[in-house]
C-alpha positions in Angstrom: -16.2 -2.0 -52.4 -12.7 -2.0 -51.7 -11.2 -3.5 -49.0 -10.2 -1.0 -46.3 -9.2 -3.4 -43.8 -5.5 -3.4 -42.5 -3.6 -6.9 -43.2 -3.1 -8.6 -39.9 -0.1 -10.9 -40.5 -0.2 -11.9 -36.5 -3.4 -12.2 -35.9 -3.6 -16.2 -36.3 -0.3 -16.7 -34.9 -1.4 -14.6 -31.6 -5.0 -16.1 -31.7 -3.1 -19.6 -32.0 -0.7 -19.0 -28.7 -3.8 -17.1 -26.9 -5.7 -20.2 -27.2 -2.6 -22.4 -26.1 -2.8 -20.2 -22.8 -6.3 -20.1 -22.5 -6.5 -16.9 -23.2 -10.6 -16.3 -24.7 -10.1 -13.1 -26.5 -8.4 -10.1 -27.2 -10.1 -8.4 -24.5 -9.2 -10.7 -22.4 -4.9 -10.6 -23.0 -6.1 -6.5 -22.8 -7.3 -6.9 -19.3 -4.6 -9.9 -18.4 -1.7 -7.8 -19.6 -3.0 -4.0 -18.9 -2.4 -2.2 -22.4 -4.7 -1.1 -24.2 -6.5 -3.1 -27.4 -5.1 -0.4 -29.6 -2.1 -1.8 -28.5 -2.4 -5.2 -29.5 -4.3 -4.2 -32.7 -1.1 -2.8 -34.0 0.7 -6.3 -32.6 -1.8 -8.0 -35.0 -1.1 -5.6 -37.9 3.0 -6.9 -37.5 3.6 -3.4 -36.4 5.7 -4.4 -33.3 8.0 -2.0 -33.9 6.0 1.0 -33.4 5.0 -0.5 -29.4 6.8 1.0 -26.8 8.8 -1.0 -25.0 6.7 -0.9 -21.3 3.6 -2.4 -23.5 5.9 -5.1 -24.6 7.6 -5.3 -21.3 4.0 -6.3 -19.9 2.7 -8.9 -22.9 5.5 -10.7 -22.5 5.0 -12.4 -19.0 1.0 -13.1 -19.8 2.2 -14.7 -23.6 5.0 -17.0 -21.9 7.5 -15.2 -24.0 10.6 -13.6 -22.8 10.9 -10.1 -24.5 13.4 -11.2 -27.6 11.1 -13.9 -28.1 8.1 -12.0 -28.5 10.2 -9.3 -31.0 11.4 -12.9 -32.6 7.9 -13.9 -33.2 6.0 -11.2 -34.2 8.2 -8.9 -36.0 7.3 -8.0 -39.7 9.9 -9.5 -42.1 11.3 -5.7 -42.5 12.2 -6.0 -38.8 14.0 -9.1 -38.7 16.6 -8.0 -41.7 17.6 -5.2 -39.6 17.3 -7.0 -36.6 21.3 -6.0 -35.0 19.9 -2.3 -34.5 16.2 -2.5 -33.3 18.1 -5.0 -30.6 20.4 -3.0 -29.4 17.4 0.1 -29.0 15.3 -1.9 -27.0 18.3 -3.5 -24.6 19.0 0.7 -24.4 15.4 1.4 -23.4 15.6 -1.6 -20.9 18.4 -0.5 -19.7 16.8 3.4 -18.9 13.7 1.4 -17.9 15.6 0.1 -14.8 18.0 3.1 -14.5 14.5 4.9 -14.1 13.1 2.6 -11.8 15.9 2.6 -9.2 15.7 6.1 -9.3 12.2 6.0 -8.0 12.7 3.6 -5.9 15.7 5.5 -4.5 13.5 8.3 -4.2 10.5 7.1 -2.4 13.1 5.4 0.3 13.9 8.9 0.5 10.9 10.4 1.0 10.1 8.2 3.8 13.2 8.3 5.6 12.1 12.3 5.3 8.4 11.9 6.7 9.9 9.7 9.5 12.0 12.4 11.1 9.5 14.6 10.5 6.4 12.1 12.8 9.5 11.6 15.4 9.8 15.4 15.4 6.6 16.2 16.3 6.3 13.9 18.2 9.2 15.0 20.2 7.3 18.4 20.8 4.7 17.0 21.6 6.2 14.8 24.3 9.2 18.0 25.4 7.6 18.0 29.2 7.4 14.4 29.9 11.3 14.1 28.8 12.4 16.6 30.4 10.8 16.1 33.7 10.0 12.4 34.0 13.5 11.2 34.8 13.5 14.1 37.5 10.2 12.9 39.2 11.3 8.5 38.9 14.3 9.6 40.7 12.8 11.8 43.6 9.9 8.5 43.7 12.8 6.3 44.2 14.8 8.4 47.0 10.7 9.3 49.1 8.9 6.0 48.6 6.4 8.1 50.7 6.0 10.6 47.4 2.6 10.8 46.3 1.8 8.9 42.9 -1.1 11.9 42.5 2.3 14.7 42.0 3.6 12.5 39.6 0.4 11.2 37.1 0.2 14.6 35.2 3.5 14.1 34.0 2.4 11.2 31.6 -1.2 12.0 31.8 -0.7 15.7 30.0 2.0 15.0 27.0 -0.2 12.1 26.4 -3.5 13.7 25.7 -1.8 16.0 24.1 -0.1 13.7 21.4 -3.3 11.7 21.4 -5.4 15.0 20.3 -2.6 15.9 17.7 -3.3 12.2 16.1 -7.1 12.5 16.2 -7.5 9.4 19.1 -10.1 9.9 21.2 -11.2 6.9 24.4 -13.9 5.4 24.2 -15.0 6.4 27.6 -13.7 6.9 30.8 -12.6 4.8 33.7 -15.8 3.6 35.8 -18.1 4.6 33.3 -21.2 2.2 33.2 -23.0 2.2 29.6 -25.2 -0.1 27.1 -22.7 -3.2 26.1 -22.2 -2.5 22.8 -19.8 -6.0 21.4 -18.5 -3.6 18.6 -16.8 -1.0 20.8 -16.6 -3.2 24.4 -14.8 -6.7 24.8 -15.9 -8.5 28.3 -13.2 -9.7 30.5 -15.9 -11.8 32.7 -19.1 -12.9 33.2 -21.7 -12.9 30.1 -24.1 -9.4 28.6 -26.2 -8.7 25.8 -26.4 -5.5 24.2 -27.8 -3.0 25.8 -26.9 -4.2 29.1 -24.9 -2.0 31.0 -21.5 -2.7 31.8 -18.5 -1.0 33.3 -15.3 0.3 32.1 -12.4 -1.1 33.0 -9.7 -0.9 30.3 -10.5 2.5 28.0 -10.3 1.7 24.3 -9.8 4.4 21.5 -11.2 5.3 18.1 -8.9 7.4 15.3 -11.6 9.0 13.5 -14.1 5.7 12.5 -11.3 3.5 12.8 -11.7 1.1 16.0 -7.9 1.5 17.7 -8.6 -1.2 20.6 -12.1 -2.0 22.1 -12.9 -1.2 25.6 -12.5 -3.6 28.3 -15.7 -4.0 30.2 -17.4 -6.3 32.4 -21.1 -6.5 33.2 -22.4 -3.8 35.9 
């Protein structure tokens, strides 16, 4: 039967730097570099110059080569006659490589800056009657020492549960609350418990969700 098998005129010289690298198998330089075996099949076959230039962009750091030396390398002979133009393509495609990249990067600073203004926005609202009226209230405390602190808490107390609802955080428990010592959700400030033991709250902590904010402070009942 006939021989059906595509020539691979790179396939000892890649197998040869692989090995250098310890590098165990195609497979492997696959995995290492992140293109695909069909990619490095066609590397093999001396077909470097139908590889885009990202696949070549990400052999060439796991190889050791810088990019002209792996087009020096492994191009077929037809490749390196007309080497002026196939240079100047890829230093073109570089260059839009990068141009594209800033571009993104450009983009996503954007987007950010964006979905900052947009969490100090709400949060703003959120907090509307505890900037408006605060400074008011601090003042008054400071001219009537003899102002009750109880006219002034729901000032903080409100706009803050309410931002803390909007964002999903919820205490742990309440102030005074005794309950089962539980070392995940409570951290003692004195004195020793075991689990189960009931201790009091001191300090509230909060969850988001299942995600542990700050553990309760607690100490043993």
């Amino acid at each position: 039967m006939p021989n059906t098998q595509y020539p691979m005129p790179n396939a000892q010289k890649l197998q040869d730097l692989m090995q250098l690298l310890g590098i165990s198998s195609f497979k492997a330089l696959s995995r290492a570099a992140g293109v695909s075996e069909r990619q490095l099949l066609r590397l093999r076959q001396g077909k470097l110059e139908q590889m885009r230039v990202d696949v070549l962009l990400k052999l060439s750091p796991v190889l050791q080569m810088s990019l002209s030396e792996l087009v020096a390398t492994f191009s077929t002979v037809e490749l390196l006659q007309e080497k002026t133009a196939p240079t100047q393509e890829l230093l073109e495609e570089i260059a839009d490589l990068r141009t594209e990249y800033q571009r993104s990067q450009l983009q996503l600073e954007q987007q950010r800056e964006i979905l900052l203004q947009e969490l100090q926005q709400s949060t703003l609202q959120l907090l509307e009657s505890l900037l408006l009226q605060w400074p008011t209230a601090a003042q008054k405390a400071q001219e009537n020492p003899q102002l009750a602190a109880i006219k002034i808490v729901p000032l903080v107390q409100k706009p803050l549960e309410k931002l803390l609802q909007a964002w999903g955080v919820e205490a742990i428990a309440p102030i005074g609350a005794e309950l089962p010592y539980n070392p995940q959700l409570h951290q003692l400030m004195d004195g020793n418990a075991q689990p189960g033991e009931k201790v009091n709250i001191r300090y509230t902590g909060y969850l988001q969700g299942e995600k542990l904010l700050y553990r309760a402070k607690v100490s043993p009942v």
